[in-house]
N, C-alpha and C positions, 0 to 999 in steps of 0.2 A: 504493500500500500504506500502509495506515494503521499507524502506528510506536509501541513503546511504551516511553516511559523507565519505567521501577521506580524509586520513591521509597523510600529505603535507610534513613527519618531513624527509624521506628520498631523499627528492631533496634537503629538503638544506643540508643532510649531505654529497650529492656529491659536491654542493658548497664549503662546508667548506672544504672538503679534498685539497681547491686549493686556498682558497682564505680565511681560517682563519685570524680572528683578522685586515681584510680589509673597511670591513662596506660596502663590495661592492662586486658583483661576480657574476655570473653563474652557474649552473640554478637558477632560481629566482621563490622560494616558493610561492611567491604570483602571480604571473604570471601562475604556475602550479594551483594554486585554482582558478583563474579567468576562465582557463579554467577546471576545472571539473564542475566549474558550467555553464559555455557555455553547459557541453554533459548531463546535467539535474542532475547533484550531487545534492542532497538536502544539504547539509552541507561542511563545513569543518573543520578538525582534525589538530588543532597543539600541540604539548608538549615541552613549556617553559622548560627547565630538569633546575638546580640547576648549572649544571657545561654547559651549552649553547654549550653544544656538536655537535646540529645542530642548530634548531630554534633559532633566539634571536631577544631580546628585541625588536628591530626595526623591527621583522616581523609582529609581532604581534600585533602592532600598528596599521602597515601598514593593515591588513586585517581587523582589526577593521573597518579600512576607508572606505573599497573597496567593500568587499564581500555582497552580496545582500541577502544570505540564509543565514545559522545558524553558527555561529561559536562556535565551541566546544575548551575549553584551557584544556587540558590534564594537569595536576598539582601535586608535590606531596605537600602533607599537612606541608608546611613549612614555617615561618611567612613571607621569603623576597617574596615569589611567591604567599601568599595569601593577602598583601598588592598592588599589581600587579594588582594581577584579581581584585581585589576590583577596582582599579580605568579603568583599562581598562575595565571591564563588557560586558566579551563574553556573549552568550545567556546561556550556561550551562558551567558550570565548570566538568570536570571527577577526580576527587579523586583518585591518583595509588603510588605505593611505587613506592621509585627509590633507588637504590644500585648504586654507582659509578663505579662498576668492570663491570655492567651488557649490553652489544652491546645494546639490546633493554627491555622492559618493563618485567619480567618475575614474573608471579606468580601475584595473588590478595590480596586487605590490608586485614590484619588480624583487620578487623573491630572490632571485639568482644574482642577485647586486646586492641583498643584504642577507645571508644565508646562516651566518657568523650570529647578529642579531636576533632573526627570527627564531632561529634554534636554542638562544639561550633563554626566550620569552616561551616557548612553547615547552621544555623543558618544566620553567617555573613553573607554568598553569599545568601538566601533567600529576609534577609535585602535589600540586595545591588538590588531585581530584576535578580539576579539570578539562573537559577535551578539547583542543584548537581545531580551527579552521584557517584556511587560508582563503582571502577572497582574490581570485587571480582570470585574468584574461583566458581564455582557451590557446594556451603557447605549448606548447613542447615544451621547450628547454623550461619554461614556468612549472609547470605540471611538475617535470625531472626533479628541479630544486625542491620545489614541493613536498616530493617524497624522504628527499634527502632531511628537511626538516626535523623527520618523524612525526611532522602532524598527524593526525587521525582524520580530518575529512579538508577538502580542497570545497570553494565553492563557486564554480563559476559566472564569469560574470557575462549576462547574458543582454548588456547595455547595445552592443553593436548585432546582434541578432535583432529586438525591438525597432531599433533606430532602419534596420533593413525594412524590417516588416512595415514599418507608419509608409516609408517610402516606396513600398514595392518595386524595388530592387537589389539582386543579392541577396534575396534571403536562402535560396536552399545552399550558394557558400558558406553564408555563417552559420544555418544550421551542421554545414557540414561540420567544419568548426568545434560544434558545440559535440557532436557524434563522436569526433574521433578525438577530444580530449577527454571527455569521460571512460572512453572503452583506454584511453592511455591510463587513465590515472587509476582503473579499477586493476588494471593490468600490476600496476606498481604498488596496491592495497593500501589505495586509498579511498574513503567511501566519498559520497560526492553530491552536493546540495549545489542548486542554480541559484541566482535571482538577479533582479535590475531591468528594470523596466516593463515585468510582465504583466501583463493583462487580460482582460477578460475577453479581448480577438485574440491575441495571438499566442494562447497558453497551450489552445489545441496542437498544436504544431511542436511543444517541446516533450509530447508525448512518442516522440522518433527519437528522445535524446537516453539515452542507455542509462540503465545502474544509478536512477537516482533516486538519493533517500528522501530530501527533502524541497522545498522551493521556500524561498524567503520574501514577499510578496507584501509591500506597503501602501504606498500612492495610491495603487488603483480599487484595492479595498476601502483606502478610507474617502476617495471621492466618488468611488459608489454610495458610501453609508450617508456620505450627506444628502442622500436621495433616498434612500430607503432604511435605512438604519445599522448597525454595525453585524448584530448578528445576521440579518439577510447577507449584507454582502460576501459574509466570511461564507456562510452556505452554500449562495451562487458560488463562489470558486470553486471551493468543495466540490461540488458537482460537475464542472471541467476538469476537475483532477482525476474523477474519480475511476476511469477507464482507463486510468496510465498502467501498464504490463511492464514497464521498465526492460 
């Protein structure tokens, strides 16, 4: 069964557009995860960022407390946010660059330029009882590093498959892409979660993408819900997932 964490970071960033720097506000992120896991979410997606652009500190606490499935902390490799995870101890950690200029996550770590690094961070979080992930482009030599890390799951970034799709062009390349980095990385055992940019078009189609555990899926959940509400949306997706054979 193909699994779906709910990325929770865009409801608080409509909280924060109104209630920055409050410690208090509306919509409330974790009220948004409480309910994706009412409509069968298996997980939930938060990202801690560096500059607390949406998520903070005290959400992520709070979901520690609450949440009954898996909590995944989105993270870049930086020592104030891997001190964090260390003591909060979500179930997995995802490993992603962060640029400050960037609206949301773009592009995957150039694992193979910091191998040294990532391996002493994934290490930690093993210590600690936690699993890592790696968030990375569908590259070979990405993938290769990857394994070398000893992470436990890679999660592809399926931002340029999307970006194909909206444009109807290239998409069965980056589907391909997306095929033969997963049959790589399962090859090298590693397990393998997609996400970035999917949606409720074009989800059907990453049902051709092999061996994967889970999909990490935010945006287009929560600007469904603001049409029909959080648990519907999470359902509808549910239900395009729900035929994946992997």
């Amino acid at each position: 069964m193909l699994k779906l964490g709910v990325n929770i970071d865009h409801v608080a960033t409509v909280r924060e557009a109104r209630y920055r720097g409050r410690g208090r506000g509306e919509p409330d992120p974790v009220a948004a995860a409480l309910a994706s896991e009412a409509a069968g979410a298996h997980g939930i997606t938060a990202h801690l960022r560096e500059d607390r652009r949406h998520i903070q500190d005290r959400d992520v606490w709070k979901l520690r407390e609450v949440i009954k499935t898996r909590l995944n902390l989105e993270m870049a490799n930086s020592a104030e946010i891997i001190e964090i995870a260390l003591k909060l101890r979500p179930d997995i950690v995802c490993l992603v660059p962060e640029r400050r200029q960037e609206v949301t996550t773009e592009g995957g770590l150039d694992v193979a330029g910091n191998l040294a690094a990532l391996t002493e961070t994934r290490r930690r979080m093993n210590d600690a009882g936690v699993e890592v992930s790696l968030f990375i482009a569908p590259d070979p030599e990405q993938i290769e590093a990857a394994a070398r890390t000893g992470a436990q799951f890679i999660e592809l970034h399926t931002g340029s498959f999307a970006e194909s799709f909206a444009a109807q062009a290239g998409v069965e390349e980056e589907l391909a892409r997306l095929v033969s980095g997963a049959e790589q990385a399962h090859r090298l055992g590693l397990r393998v979660n997609a996400g970035h940019g999917l949606n409720y078009d074009n989800l059907p189609w990453i049902h051709r993408v092999p061996h994967l555990v889970e999909l990490n899926i935010g945006h287009s959940i929560v600007s469904r819900a603001v049409m029909v509400g959080m648990e519907a949306a999470v359902r509808d997706m549910l239900r395009l997932m729900a035929p994946y054979r992997g």
